[in-house]
N, C-alpha and C positions, 0 to 999 in steps of 0.2 A: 400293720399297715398304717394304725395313726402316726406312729415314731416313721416311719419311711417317709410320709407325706410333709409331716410338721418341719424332720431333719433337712431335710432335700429344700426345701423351700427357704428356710433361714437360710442357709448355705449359698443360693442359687443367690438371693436377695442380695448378701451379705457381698458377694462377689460382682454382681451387676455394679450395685449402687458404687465401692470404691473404681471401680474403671469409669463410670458415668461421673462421678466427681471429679476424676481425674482432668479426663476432656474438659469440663463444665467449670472449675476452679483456671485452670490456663487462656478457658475463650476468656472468662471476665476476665480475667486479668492485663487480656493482649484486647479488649474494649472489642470485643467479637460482641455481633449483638445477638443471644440468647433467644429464640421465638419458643421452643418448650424441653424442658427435662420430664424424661416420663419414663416410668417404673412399668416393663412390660412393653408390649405393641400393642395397637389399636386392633379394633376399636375401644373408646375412651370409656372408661367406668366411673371416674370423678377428676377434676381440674380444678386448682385455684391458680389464680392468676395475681401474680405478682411485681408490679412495675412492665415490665416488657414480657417476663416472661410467664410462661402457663407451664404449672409444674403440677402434672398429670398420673392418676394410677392408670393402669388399660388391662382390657381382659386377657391377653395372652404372656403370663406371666415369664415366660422363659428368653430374656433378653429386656433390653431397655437401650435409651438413646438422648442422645445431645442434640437438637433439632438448631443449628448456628444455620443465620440467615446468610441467604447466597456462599453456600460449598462450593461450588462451581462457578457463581457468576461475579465476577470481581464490580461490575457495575452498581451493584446493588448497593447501600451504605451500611456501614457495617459488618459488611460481610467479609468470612474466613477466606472469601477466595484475592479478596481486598490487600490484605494482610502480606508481610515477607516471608519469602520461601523458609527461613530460620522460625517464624513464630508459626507457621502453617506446621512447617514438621514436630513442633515442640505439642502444638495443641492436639495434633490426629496421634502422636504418640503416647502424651501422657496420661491415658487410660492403663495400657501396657504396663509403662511404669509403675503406675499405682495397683495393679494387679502384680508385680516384681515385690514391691515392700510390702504388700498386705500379710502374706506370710512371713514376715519375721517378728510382725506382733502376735500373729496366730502363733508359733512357736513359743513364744514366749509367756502368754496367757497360759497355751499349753503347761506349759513349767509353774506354773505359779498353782495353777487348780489340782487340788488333791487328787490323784490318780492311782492305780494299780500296776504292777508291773509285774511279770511274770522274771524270775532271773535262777539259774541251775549252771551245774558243769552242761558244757558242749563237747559230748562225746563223742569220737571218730569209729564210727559202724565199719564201714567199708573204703577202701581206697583201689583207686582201679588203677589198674597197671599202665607204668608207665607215662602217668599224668604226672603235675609238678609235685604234688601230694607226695605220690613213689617216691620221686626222684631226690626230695630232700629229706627223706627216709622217714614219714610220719608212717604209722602201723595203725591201725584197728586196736580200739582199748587205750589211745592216747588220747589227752582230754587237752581242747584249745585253750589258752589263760589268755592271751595279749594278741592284738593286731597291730601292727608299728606303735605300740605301747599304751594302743587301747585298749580298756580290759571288754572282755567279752563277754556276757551273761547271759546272751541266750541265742536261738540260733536268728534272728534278726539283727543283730548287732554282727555277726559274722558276713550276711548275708551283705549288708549295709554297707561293710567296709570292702569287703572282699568288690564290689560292683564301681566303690568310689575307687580301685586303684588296679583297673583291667590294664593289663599290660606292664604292669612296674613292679620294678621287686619288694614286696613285703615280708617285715619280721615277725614270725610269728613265735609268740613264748610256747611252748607244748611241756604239757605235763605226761610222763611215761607212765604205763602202769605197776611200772615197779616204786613209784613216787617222783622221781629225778626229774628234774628240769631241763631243758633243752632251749637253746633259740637257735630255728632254723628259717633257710630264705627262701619264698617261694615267687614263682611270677604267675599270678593269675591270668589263663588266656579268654582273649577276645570270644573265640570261635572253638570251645572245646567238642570233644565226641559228641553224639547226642546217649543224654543221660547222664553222663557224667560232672557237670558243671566247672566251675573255670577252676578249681581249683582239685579237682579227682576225688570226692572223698561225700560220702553221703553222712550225717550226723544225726546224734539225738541229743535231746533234752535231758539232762539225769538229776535227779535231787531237784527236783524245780521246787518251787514255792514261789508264794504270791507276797509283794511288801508295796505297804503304800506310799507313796513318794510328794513330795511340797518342795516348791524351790523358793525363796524367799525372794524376792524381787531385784536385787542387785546380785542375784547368782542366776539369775532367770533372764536377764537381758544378755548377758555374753553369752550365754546355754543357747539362747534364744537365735543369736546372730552366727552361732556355729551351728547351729543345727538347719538354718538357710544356706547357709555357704554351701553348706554338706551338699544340701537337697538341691543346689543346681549341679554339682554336679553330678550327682546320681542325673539328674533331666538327659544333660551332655550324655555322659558315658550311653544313655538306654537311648538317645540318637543314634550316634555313632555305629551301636552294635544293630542298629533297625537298618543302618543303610550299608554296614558290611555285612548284613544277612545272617549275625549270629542271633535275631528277633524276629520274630513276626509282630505287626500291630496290630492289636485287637482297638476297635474303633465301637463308642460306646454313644449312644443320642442320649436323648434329658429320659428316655424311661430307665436303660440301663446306666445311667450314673444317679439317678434315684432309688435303685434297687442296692447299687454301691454304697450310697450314702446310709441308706435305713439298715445296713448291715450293719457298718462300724459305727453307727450309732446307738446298736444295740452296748459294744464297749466301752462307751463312757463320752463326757464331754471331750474330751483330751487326745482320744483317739479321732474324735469328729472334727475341729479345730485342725488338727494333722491331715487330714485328708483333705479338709478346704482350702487350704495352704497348697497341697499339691495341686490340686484343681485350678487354683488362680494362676498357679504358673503357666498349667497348660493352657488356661485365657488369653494368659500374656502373650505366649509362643503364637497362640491358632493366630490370635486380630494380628497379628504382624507379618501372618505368609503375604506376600503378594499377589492377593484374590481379588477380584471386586468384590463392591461394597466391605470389604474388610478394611481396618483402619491401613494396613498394611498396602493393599489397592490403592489407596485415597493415597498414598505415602509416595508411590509411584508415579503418579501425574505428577506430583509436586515435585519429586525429581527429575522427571522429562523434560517440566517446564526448563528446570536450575540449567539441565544439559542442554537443552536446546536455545539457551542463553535471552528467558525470560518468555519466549513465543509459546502461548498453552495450547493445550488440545482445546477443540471447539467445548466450551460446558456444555450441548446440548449431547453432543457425542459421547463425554465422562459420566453425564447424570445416566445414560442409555447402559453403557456399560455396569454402573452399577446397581441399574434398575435389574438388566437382566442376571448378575451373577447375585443378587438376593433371591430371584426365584430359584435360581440353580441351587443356591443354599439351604433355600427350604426342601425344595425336593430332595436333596440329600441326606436334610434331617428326617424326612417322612422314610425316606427306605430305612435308614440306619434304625429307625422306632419302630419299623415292623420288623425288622430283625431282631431285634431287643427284646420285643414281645412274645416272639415263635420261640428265643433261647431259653426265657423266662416261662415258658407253658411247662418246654421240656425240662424243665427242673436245673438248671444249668446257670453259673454264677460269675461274674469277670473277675471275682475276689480272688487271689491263692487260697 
């Protein structure tokens, strides 16, 4: 429970603060005047106050906020709403941003911090008829070596690639169990049977062992920025397959991504680092749907204003709409945490 509480909370932190610097680094810059940055929601637990601004902890630790005077009211002096439509969209965006680049140093730290890695032949158990597996003649008792000339050592590295290239033909090297090497082409599909997965074939682990791994810092930055690339597209592709219906989404609040967190942080700094990376991307996606009160809401007016060629919505009308889509947000977050809760009773995990 301590490691769940401790992990989750860095994590949570660690992700707030780069998107609140984000916004918070561009209002100064674009001379937005600043009234407070505060770590958490109110009510206030401690504030110092610094030139204009008051830079606050608060008791509700899950979120935090850019407090720029007059969002909505261009009258006001210094205010964001003051500003041109180009630095208005640049400042309500670059939270997002800064949750886009925060994992590619998390990746990269990742690589550099001593870690374990589990790596074995990838054995082909079962192939189900007439899936792409079949069709380019892999069998049961073949062992996978290469994905388009990645090598593969365990079955996450199968799973990783095979997801970054749904739909497209891949080469896979296959070792036979008579020893002989093959390279056969397969297309992983979108929308396979159920149970069979995109490419027909269930696998095990064989010969595994454990080796510890260190990347030395100019092997750990390019390691670092492929291993981002990668993971947006892994994001895209497990879109894509949500909205042709080959996913269902499992939808998680701050209990059940706390219960997430103190998992994988039982497997080390490096596995924990990798999950906070993925987590920021999905910060960066969520703030940018077009919701109220999301940066992505705020993003909207600003383009209304651009299309309806400078004429804004009333600010008494935008401040309302986003007053009311933060309660709607909370209420959201309260159902999704009592469901988190009832899965968590029943012994039940969002982890694979």
């Amino acid at each position: 429970m301590l490691i769940t509480i401790l992990s989750f909370i860095g994590v949570i932190v660690m992700l707030i603060l780069a998107h609140e610097l984000g916004h918070f680094i561009t209002a100064k810059a674009s001379r937005v005047k600043i009234e407070e940055f505060g770590l958490g929601y109110p009510p206030r637990l401690f504030g110092i106050k610094r030139g204009e601004t008051m830079y606050s902890l608060n008791a509700m630790p899950l979120g935090g906020f850019v407090k720029m005077a007059g969002e909505e009211n261009p009258k006001i002096p210094g205010s964001l709403a003051s500003k041109r439509i180009g630095t208005r969209l640049l400042v309500l965006g670059a939270g997002s941003l800064m949750n886009i680049l925060l994992p590619l140093l998390l990746f990269i730290i990742a690589f550099i911090i001593p870690h374990n890695m589990i790596v074995g032949e990838v054995l082909i158990e079962e192939v189900a008829v007439s899936s792409p597996a079949a069709i380019a003649g892999i069998e049961p008792g073949d062992m996978i070596v290469r994905l388009n000339e990645k090598p593969v050592d365990n079955i996450g590295d199968l799973q990783r690639y095979t997801i970054l290239n749904l739909g497209s033909e891949v080469n896979l090297l296959i070792q036979h169990s008579d020893s002989t090497m093959e390279e056969v082409q397969v297309v992983p599909r979108w929308r396979p049977p159920e149970g069979q997965g995109a490419m027909g074939v269930v696998v095990s682990l064989e010969n595994s062992t454990t080796i510890r791994q260190q990347e030395p810092f100019w092997r750990a930055i390019p390691m670092g920025a492929v291993e981002g690339i990668e993971t947006f597209g892994l994001f895209k592709n497990a879109i894509l397959s949500l909205f042709s219906g080959a996913t269902s989404m499992e939808v998680a609040g701050p209990v059940g991504i706390a219960q997430m967190t103190g998992e994988v942080a039982k497997a080390g700094i490096s596995p924990l680092l990798e999950f906070a990376a993925f987590l920021s991307i999905n910060l960066a996606i969520i703030n940018m749907f077009p919701l109220p009160a999301l940066d992505g809401g705020r993003i909207v007016f600003v383009l209304l204003e651009w299309v309806r060629r400078g004429k804004r919505i009333s600010p008494k009308t935008e401040a309302l709409v986003h007053h009311i889509g933060f309660v709607m947000l909370i209420a959201v977050m309260v159902a999704v945490t009592y469901r988190d809760i009832i899965r968590i009773i029943s012994g039940d995990s969002l982890m694979p």
